[in-house]
Every structure is written in C-alpha cells, then in structure tokens.
DOSENU-349498 format. One record per atom (N, C-alpha, C): z, y, x; residue in three letters; atom name; residue number from 1. Coordinates in steps of 0.001 Angstrom, whole numbers. Each point is the difference from the previous one (the first is absolute). Layout:
N
      c3      c2      c1 rest atom  nr
       Z       Y       X  Ala   CA NUM
...
// end
This chain:
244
      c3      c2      c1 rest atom  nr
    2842   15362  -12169  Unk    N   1
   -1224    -461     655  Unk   CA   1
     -75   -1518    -142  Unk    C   1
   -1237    -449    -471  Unk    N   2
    -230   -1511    -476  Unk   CA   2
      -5    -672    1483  Unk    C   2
     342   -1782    -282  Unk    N   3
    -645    -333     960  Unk   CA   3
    -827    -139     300  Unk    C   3
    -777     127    1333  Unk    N   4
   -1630    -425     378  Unk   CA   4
    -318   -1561    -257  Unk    C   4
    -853     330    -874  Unk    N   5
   -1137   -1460    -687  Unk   CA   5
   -1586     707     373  Unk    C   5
    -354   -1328    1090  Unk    N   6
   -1579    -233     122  Unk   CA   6
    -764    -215   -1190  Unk    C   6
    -703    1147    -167  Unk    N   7
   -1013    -326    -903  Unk   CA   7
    -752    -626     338  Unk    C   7
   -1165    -324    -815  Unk    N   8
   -1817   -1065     311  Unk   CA   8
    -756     517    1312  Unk    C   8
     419    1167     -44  Unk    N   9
   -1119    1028    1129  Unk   CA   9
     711    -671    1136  Unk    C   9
    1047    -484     605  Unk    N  10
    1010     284    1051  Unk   CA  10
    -149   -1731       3  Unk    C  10
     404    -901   -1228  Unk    N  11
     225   -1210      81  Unk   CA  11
   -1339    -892     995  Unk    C  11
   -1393     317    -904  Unk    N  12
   -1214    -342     310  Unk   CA  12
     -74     116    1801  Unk    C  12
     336     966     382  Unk    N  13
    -422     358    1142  Unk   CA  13
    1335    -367    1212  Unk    C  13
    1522    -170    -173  Unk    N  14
     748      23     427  Unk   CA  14
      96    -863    1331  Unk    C  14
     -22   -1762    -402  Unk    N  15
    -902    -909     863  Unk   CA  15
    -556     470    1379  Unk    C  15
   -1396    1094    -103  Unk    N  16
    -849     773     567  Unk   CA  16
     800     336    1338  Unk    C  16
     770     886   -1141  Unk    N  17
     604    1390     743  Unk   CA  17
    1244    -295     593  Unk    C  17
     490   -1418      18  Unk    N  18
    1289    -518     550  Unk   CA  18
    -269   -1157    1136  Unk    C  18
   -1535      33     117  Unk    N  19
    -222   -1239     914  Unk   CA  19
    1123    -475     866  Unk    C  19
     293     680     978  Unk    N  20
     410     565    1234  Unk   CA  20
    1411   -1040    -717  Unk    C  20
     520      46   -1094  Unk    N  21
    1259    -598      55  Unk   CA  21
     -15   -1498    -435  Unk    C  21
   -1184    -465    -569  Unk    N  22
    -258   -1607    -385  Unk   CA  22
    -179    -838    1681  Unk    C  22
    -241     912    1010  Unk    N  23
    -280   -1200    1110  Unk   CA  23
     966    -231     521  Unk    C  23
     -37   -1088     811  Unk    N  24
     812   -1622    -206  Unk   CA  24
    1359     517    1509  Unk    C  24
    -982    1229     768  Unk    N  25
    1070     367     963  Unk   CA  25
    1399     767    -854  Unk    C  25
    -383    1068   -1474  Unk    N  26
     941     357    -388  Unk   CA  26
     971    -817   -1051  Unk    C  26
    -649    -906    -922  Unk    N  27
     497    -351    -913  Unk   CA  27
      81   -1679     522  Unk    C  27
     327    -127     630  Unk    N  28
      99   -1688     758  Unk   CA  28
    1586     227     537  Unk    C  28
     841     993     527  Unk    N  29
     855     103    -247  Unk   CA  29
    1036     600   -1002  Unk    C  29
    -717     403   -1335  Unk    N  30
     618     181   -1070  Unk   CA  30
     939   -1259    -505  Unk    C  30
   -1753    -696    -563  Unk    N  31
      80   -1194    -614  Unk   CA  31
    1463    -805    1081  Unk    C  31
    -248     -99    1021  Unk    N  32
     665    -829     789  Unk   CA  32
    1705    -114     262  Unk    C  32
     354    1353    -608  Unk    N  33
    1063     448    -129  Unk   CA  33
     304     145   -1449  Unk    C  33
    -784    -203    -980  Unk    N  34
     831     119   -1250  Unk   CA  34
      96   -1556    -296  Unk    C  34
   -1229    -889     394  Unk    N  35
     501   -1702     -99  Unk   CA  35
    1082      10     214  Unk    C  35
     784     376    1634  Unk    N  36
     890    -345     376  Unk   CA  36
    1404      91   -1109  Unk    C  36
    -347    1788     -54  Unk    N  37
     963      76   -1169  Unk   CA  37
     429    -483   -1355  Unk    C  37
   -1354    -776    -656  Unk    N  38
     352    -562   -1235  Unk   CA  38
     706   -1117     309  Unk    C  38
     106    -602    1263  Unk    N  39
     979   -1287      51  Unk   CA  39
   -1209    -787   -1279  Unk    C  39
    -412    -377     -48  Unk    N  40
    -836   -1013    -667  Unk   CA  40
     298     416   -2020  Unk    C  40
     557     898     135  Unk    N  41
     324     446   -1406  Unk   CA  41
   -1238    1137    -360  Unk    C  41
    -414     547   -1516  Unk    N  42
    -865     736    -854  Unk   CA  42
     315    1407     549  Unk    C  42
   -1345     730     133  Unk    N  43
     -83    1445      62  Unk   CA  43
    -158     713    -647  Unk    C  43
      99     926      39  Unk    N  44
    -414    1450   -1122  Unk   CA  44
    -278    1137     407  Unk    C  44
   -1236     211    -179  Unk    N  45
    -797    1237     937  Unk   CA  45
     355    1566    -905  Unk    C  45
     101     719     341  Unk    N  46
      46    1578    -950  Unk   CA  46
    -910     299     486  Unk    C  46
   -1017     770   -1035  Unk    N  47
   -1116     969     446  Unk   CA  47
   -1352   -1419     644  Unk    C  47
    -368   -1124    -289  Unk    N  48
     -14    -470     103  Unk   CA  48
   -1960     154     639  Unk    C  48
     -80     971    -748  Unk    N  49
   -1676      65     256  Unk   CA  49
   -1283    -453    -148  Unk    C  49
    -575    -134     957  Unk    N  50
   -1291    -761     212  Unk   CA  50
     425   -1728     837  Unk    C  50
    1343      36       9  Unk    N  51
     552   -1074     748  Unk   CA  51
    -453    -158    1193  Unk    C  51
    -122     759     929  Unk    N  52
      23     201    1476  Unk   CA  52
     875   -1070     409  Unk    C  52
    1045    -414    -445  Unk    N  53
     993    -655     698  Unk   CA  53
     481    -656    -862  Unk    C  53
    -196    -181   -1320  Unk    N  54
     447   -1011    -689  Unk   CA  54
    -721    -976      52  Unk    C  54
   -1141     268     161  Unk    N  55
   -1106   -1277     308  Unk   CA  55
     257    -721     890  Unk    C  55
     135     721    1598  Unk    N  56
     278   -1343    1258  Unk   CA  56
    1417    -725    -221  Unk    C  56
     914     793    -866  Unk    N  57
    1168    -463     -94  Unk   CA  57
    -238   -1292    -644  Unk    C  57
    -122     -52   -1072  Unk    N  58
    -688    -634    -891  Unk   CA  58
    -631   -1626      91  Unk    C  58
    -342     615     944  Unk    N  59
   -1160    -816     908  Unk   CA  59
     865   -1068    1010  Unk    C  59
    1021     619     490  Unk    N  60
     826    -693    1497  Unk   CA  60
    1083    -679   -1261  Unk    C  60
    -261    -563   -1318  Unk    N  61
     861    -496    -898  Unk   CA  61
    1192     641    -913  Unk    C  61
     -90    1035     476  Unk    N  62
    1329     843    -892  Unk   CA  62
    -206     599   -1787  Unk    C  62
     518    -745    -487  Unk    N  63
     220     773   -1592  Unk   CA  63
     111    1416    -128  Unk    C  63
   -1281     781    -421  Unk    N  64
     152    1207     422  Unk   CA  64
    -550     329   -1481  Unk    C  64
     919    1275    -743  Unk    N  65
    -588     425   -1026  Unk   CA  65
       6    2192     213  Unk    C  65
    -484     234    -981  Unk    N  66
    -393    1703     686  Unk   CA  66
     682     802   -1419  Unk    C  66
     149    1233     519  Unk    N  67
     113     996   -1372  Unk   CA  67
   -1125     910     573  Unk    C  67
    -364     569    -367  Unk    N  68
   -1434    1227    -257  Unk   CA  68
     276     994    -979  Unk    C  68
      67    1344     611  Unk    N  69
    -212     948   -1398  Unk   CA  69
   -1733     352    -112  Unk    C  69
    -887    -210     996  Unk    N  70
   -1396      27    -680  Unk   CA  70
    -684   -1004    -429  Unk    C  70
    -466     230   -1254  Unk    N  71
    -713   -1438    -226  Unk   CA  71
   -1161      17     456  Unk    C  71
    -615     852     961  Unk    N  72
   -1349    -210     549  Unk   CA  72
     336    -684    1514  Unk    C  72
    1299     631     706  Unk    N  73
     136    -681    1052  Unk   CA  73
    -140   -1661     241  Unk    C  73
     741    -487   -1583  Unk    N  74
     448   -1197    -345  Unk   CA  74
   -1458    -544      22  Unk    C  74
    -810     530    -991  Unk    N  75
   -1488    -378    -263  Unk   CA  75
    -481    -559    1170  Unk    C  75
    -233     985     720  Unk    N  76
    -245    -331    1462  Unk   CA  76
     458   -1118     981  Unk    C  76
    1455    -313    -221  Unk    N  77
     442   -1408     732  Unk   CA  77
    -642   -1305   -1107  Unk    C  77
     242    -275   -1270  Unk    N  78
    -695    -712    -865  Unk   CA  78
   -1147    -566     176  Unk    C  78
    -757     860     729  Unk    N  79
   -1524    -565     377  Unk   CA  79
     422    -794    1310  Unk    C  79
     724     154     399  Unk    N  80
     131   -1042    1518  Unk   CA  80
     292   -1129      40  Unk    C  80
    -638    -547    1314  Unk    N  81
     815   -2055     288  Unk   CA  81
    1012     511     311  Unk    C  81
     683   -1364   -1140  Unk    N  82
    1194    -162      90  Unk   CA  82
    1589     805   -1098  Unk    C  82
   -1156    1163    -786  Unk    N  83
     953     587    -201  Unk   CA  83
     440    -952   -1533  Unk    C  83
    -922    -908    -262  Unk    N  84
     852    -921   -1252  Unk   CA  84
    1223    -210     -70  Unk    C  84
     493    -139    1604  Unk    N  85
    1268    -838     150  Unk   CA  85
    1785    1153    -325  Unk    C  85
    -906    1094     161  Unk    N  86
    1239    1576    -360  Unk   CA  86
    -157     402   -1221  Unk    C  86
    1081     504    -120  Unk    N  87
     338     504   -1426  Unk   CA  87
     130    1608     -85  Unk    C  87
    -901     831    -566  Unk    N  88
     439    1516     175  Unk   CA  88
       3      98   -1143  Unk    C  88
    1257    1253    -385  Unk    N  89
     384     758   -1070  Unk   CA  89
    -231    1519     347  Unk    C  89
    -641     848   -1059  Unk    N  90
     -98     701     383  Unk   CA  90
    1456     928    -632  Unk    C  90
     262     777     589  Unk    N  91
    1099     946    -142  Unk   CA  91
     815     567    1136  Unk    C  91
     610    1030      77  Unk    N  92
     644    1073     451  Unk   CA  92
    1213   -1448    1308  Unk    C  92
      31     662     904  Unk    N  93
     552   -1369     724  Unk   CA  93
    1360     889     249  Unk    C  93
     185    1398    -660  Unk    N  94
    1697     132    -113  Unk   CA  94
     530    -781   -1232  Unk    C  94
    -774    -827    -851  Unk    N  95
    1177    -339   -1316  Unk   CA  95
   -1402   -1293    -814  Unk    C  95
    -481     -49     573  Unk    N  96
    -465   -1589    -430  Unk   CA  96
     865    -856     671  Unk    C  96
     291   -1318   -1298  Unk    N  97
     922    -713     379  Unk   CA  97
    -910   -1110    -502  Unk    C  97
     109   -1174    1652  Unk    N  98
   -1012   -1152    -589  Unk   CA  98
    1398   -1312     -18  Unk    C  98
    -107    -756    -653  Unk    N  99
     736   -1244    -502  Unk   CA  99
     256    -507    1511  Unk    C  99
    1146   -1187     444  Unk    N 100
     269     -18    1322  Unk   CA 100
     385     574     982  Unk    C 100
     538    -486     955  Unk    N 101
     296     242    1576  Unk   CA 101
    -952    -612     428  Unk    C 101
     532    1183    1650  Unk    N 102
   -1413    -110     841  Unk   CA 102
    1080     267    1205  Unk    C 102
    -506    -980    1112  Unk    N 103
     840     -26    1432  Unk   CA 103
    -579    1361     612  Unk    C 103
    -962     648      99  Unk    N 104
   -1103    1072      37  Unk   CA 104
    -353     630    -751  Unk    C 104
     375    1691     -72  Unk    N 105
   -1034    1072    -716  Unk   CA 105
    -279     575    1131  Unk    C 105
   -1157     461     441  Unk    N 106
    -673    1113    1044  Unk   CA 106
    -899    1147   -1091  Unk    C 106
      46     455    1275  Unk    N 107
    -378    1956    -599  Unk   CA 107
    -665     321    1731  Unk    C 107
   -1495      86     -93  Unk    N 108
    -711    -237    1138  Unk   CA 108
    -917    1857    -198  Unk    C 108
    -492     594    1395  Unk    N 109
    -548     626     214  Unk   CA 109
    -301    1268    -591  Unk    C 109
    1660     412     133  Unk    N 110
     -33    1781    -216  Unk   CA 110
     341      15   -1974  Unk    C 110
     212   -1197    -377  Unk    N 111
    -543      87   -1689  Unk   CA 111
    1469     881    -495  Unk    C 111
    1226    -398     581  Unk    N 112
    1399     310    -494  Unk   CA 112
    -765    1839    -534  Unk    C 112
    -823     791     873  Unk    N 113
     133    1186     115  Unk   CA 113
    -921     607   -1247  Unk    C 113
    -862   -1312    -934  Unk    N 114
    -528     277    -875  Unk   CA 114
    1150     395   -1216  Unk    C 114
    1055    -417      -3  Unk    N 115
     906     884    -932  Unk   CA 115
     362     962     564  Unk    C 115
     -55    1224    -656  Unk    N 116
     225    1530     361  Unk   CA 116
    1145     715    -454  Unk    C 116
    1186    -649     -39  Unk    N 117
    1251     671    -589  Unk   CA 117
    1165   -1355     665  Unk    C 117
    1136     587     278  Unk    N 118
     816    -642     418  Unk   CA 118
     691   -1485    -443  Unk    C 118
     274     433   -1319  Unk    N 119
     189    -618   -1163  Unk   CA 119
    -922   -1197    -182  Unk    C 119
    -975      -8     -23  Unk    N 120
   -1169   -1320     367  Unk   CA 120
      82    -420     799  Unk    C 120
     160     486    1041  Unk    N 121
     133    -620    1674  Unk   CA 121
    1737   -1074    -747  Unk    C 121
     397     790      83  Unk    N 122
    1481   -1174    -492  Unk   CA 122
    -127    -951    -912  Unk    C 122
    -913      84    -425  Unk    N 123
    -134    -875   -1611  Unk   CA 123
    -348   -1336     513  Unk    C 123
   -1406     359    1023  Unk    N 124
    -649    -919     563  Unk   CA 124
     957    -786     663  Unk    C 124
    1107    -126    1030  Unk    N 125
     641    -780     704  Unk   CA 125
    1255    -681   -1320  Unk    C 125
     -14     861   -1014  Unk    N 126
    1299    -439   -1146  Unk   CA 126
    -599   -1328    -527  Unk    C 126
   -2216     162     -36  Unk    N 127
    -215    -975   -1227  Unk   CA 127
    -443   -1242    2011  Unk    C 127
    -266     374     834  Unk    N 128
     -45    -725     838  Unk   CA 128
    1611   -1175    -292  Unk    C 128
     978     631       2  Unk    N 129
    1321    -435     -25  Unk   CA 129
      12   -1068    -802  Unk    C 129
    -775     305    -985  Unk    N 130
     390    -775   -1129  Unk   CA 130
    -869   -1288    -359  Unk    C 130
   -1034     218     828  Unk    N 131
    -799   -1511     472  Unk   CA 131
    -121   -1478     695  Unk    C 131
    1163    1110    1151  Unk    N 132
     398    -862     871  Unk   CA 132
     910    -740     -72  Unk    C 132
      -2   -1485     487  Unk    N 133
    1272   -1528     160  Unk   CA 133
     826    1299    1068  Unk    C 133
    1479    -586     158  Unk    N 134
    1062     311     824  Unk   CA 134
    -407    -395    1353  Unk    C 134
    -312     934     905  Unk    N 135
    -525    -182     911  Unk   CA 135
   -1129     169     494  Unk    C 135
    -562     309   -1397  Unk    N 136
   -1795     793     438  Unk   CA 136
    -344    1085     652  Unk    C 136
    -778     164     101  Unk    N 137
    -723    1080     964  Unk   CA 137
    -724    1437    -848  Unk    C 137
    -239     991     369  Unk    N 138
    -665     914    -613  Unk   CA 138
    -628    1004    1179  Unk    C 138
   -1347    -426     567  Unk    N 139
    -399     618    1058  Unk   CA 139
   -1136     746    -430  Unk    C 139
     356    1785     730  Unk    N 140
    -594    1156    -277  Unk   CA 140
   -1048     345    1554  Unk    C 140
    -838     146    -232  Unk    N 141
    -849     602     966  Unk   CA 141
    -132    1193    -406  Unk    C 141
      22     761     831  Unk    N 142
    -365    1752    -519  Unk   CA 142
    -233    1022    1861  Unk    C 142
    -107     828    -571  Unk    N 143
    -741     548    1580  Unk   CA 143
    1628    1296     285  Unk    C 143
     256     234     823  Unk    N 144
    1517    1014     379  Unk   CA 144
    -996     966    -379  Unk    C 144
     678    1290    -597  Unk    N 145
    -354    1748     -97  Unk   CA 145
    -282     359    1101  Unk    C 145
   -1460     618     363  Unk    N 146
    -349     593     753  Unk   CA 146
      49    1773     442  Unk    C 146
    1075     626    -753  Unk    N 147
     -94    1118    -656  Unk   CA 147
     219     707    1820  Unk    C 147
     625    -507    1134  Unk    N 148
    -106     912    1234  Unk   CA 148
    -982     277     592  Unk    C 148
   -1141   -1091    -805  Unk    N 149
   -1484     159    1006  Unk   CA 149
   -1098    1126    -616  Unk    C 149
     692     805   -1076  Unk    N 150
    -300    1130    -629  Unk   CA 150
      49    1224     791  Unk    C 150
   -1367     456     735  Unk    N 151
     732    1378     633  Unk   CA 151
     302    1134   -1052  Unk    C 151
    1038    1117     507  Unk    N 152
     401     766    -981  Unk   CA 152
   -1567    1155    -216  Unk    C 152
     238     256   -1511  Unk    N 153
   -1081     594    -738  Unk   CA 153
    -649    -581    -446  Unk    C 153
    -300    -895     503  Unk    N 154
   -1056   -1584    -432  Unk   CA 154
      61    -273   -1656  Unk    C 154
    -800    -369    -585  Unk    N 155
     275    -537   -1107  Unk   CA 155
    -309   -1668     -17  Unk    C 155
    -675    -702     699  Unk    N 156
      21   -1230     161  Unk   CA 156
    -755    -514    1439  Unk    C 156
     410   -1517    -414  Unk    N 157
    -621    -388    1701  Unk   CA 157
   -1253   -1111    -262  Unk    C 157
    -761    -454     778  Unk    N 158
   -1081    -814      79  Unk   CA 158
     661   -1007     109  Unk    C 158
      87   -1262    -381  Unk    N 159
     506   -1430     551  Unk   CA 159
   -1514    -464     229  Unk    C 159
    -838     -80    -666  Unk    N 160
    -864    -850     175  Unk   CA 160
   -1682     930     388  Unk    C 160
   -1030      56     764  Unk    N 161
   -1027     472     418  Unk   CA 161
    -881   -1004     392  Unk    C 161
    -204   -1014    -743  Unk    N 162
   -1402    -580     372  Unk   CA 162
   -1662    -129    -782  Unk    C 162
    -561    -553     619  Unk    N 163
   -1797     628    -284  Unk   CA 163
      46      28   -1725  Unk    C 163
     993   -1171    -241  Unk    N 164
    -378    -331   -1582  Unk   CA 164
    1402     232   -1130  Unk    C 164
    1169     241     701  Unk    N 165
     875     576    -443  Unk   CA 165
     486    1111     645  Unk    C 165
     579     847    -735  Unk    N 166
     864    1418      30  Unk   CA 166
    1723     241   -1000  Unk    C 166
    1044    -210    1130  Unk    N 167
    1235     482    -801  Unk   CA 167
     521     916     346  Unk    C 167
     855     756    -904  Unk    N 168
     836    1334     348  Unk   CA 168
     594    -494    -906  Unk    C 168
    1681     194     636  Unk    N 169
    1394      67    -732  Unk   CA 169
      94    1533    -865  Unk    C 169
     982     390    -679  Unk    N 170
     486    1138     -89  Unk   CA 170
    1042     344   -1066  Unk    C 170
     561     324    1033  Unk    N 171
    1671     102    -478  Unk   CA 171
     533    1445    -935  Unk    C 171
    -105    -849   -1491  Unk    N 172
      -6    1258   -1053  Unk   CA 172
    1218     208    -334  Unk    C 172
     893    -691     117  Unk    N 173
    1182     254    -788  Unk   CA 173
    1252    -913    1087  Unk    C 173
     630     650     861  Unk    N 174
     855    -873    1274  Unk   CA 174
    1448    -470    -607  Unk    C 174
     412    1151   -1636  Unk    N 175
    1367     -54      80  Unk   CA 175
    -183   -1556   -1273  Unk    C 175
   -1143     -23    -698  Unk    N 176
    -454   -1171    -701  Unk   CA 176
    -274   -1102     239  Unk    C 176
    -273      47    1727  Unk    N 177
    -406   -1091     867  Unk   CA 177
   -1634    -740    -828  Unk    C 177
    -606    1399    -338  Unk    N 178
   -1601    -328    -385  Unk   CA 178
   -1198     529    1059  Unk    C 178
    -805    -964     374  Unk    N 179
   -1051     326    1241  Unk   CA 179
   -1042    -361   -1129  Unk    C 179
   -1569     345     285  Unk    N 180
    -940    -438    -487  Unk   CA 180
   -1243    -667    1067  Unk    C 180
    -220   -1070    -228  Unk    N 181
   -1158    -308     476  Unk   CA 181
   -1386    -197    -428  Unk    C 181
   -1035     876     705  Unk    N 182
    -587      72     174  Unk   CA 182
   -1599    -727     914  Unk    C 182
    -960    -934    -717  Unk    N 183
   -1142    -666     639  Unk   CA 183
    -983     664    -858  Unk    C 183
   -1069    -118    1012  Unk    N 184
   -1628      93      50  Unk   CA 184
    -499   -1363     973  Unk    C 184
    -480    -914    -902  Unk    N 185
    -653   -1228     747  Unk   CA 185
   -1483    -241    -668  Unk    C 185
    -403    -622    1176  Unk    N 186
   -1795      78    -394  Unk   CA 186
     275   -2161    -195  Unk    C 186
    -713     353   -1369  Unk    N 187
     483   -1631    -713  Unk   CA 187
   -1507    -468    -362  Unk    C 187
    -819    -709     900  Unk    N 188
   -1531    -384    -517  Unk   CA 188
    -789    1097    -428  Unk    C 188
      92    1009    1480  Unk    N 189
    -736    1548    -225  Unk   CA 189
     191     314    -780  Unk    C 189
    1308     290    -600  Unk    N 190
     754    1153   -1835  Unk   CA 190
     637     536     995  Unk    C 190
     142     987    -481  Unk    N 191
    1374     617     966  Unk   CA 191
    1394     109   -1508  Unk    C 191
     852    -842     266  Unk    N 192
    1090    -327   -1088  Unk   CA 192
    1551     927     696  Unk    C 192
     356    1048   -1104  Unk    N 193
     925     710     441  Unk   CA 193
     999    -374    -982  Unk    C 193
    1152     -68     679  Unk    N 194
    1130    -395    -664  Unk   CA 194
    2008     629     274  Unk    C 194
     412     501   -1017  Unk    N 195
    1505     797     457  Unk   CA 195
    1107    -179    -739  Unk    C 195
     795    -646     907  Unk    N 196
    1323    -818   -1216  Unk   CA 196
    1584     864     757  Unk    C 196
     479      92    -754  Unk    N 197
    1983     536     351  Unk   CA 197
     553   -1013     403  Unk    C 197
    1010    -134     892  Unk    N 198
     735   -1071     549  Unk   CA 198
    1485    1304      55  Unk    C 198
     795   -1039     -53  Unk    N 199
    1397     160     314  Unk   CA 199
     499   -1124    1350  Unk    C 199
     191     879    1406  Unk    N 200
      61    -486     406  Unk   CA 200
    1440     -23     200  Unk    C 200
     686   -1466    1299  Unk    N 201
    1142      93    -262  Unk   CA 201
     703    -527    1094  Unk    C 201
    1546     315     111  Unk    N 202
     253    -194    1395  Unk   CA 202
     914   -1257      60  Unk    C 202
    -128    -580    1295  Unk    N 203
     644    -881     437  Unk   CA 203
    1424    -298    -774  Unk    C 203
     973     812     132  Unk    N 204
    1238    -300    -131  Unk   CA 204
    -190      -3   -1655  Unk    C 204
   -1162    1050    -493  Unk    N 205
    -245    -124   -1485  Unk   CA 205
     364   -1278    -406  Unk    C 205
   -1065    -681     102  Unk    N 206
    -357   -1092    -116  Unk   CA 206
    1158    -927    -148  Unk    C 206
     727    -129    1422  Unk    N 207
    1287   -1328    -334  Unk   CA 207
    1291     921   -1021  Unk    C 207
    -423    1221     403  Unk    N 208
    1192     247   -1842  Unk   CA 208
    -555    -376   -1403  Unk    C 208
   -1276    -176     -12  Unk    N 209
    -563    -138   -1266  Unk   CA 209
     190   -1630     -17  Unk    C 209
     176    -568     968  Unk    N 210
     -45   -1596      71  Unk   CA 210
    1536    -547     -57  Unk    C 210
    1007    1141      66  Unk    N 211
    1386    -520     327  Unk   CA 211
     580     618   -1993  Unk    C 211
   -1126     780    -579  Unk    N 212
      16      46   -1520  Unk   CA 212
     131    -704    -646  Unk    C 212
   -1277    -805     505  Unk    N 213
    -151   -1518    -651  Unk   CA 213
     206   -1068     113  Unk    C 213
    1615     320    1156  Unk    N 214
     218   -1551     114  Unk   CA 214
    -512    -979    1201  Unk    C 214
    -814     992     869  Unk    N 215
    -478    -625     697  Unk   CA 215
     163     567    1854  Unk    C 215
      55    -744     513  Unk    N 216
     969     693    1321  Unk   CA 216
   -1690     -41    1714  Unk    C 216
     419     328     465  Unk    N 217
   -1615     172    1029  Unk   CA 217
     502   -1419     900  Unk    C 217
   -1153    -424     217  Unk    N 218
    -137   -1068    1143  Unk   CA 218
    -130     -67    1116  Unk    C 218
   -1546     296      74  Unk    N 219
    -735     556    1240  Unk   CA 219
   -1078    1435    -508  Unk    C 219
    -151     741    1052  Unk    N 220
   -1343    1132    -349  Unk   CA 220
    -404     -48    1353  Unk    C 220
   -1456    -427     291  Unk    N 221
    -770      76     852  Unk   CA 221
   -1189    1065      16  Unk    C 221
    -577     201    1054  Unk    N 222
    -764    1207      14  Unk   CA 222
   -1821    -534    -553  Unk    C 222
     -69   -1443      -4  Unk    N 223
   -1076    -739    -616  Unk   CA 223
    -372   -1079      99  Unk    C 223
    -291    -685    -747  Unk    N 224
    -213   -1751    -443  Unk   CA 224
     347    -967    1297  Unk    C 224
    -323     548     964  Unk    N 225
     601    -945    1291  Unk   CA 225
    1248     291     490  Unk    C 225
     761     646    -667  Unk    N 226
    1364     153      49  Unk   CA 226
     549     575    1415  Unk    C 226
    -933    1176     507  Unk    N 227
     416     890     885  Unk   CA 227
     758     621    -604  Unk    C 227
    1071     279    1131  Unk    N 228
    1107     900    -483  Unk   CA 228
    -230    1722    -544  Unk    C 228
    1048     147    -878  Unk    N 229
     -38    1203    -530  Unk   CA 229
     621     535     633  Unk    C 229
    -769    1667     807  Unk    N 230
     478    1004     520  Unk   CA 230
      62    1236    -690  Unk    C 230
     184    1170     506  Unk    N 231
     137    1623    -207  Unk   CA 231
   -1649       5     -59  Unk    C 231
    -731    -571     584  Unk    N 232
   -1639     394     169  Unk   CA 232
    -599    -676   -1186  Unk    C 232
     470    -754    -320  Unk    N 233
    -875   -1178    -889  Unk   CA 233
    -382     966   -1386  Unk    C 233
   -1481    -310    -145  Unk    N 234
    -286     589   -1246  Unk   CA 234
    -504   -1149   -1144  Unk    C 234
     191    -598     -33  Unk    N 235
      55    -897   -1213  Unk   CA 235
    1162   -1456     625  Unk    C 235
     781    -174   -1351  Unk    N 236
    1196    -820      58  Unk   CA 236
    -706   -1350   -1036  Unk    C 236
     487   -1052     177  Unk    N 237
     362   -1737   -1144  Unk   CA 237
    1389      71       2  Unk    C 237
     353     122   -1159  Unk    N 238
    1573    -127    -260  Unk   CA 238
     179    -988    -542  Unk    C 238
     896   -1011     172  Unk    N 239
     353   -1167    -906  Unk   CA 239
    1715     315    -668  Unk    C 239
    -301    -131   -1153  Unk    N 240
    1415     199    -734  Unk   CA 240
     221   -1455    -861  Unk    C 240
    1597    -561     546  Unk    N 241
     646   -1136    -823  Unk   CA 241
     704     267   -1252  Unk    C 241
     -33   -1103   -1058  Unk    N 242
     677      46    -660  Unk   CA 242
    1385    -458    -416  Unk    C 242
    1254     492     135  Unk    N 243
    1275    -358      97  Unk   CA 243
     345   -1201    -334  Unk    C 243
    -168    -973     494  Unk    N 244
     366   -1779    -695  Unk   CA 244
    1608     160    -765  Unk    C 244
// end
C-alpha cells in the first residue's frame, strides 16, 4: 500500500477544509515551541505542505526548509507571503536526503500515519536521524489509537459531525494497524469527498522506532502547551534527541 499523496482536488481546497487549524489559538503554540527547540539553529519540516507552520515559523526568524511528496501541496505554499524565504523539495520524507544539519526536523499533524507499512514509519525517524546536529530534536505530533471507542460490531466511528464537514474512521485491517478515513465537506457549495489509509501507531511504537535510529525520547506531551501525557490523552507531541 502506497503512501498517501494529496492530489490537486484535495491540495486546492485543503486551506478551506483545515481552517480550524491555521488560527492563532492553535498554531501560536506550535510555532512557539518549535522556536524554542531550534535553539536559534535551521529546521526541517517533513510533509511540509501548504506550510501551515512553516510559514509563522519562518516568520518568528527561523531557517526553515520543507520536503513534500505532493507537488500540488507545494504549489499551493509557493503562492504565499513569505514563502520565498523556504526551500521545498519535493520527495518521499522516508529517504530524501537534503545537504546539511538541522538543530530541528518536525513531523506535525497526524502526517507520520500517511506512511502505511511499518517499515516507512522507521525509515522516517532513520532519515530524521540523519539530519540532525548531536543533540537535535525530532518532534512527532500524531493523535493515540482510538480503537476502544469502537463499539463491538461497529465498523467505524464518527470523529467529526459538523454542518459543513462529516468524518468516519474505520478500522479495516487491526493486525496491520490500517484505519481509513473518511470526509464529506461542503467547500464553496461543492460537496468534496475524500478517503485516504493511515497506519496508525502506538505510543511505545513510536520510541522503539526512535531508539532504531539512534534517537532516545525526551519529553511526550498530550499537546503543544505541554500538558501532561496521560492513559486518557488522545493525541501526543513527542520530542526525540539525538545522541551527542
């Protein structure tokens, strides 16, 4: 199973359909916490996008360059202020290798789960590894498996029910750790339907795939303001160092 790449249909409209995560209450403590982390040193975004967050980064002075596997996503940041000052490549962000260290690679908002096989998921923290100065950072945002909030017989659950969007999870394959998601959003009166595979993945996953590459866990918080991570928490920020 390939990885998920936004096509034109998805890129064009994405912006739209992600409002909710460009305002300044959610992404004001992103930005604010990955400054911190570059220590005044260059970033490197994976999955890099429409630059949701490479832009304010960007912006608050940080050397920030991107990898992209769509080139329409990319298209899409290109047209923006400011985006002269970043550098995107497009390619696969398990095994593009860009020239330099970077005090910072991040991997922001569920993207780790766009690779759908294990083996990618590892690749990604191996070529993270290999970016980073001694002592860098490699911080994953991703949401915890929701698989208990499944009643039995069920084939999937609603996360999302509003006037202009519609989501349902559904969990096709548990021993593969493959869910599919599922939207219907009304985008400038279209109604735009859209369904991608994720591999989702677990906590302890995660710092073994990071202790692969060399890289040992820091902190994992339950979200950008660095509330603590509990048994309840459904989405984790993991920060992983690199062995000086």
């Amino acid at each position: 199973m390939p990885s998920v790449m936004w096509g034109r249909d998805i890129a064009e409209v994405y912006d739209i359909t992600s409002a909710a995560m460009f305002g300044p209450a959610v992404l004001e403590p992103v930005v604010d916490t990955l400054v911190e982390l570059t220590r005044g040193g260059p970033a490197l975004e994976f999955a890099i996008g429409t630059g949701r967050v490479a832009l304010p980064l960007s912006a608050r002075g940080v050397s920030v360059q991107g990898i992209e596997l769509s080139p329409h996503m990319a298209e899409q940041l290109r047209h923006k202020p400011g985006a002269e000052a970043i550098s995107v490549t497009i390619g696969d962000m398990s095994t593009t290798r860009l020239p330099g260290e970077f005090a910072l690679v991040y991997l922001v908002f569920n993207t780790i789960m766009n690779l759908t096989t294990q083996d990618e998921q590892i690749a990604v923290f191996t070529n993270a590894a290999a970016h980073l100065v001694p002592g860098g950072v490699f911080v994953v945002e991703v949401l915890v498996p929701q698989l208990h909030r499944l009643p039995p017989t069920e084939l999937g659950r609603v996360f999302t029910m509003d006037d202009d969007h519609v989501g349902i999870e559904t969990f096709e394959d548990v021993e593969g750790q493959i869910s599919w998601s599922h939207h219907w959003m009304r985008v400038e009166g279209k109604l735009v339907r859209h369904s991608a595979p994720y591999r989702y993945v677990w906590p302890s996953e995660l710092d073994l795939m990071a202790r692969l590459a060399g890289l040992r866990l820091r902190d994992r918080w339950s979200g950008w303001k660095r509330q603590p991570f509990t048994s309840s928490s459904v989405d984790q920020v993991v920060v992983y160092e690199k062995h000086a």
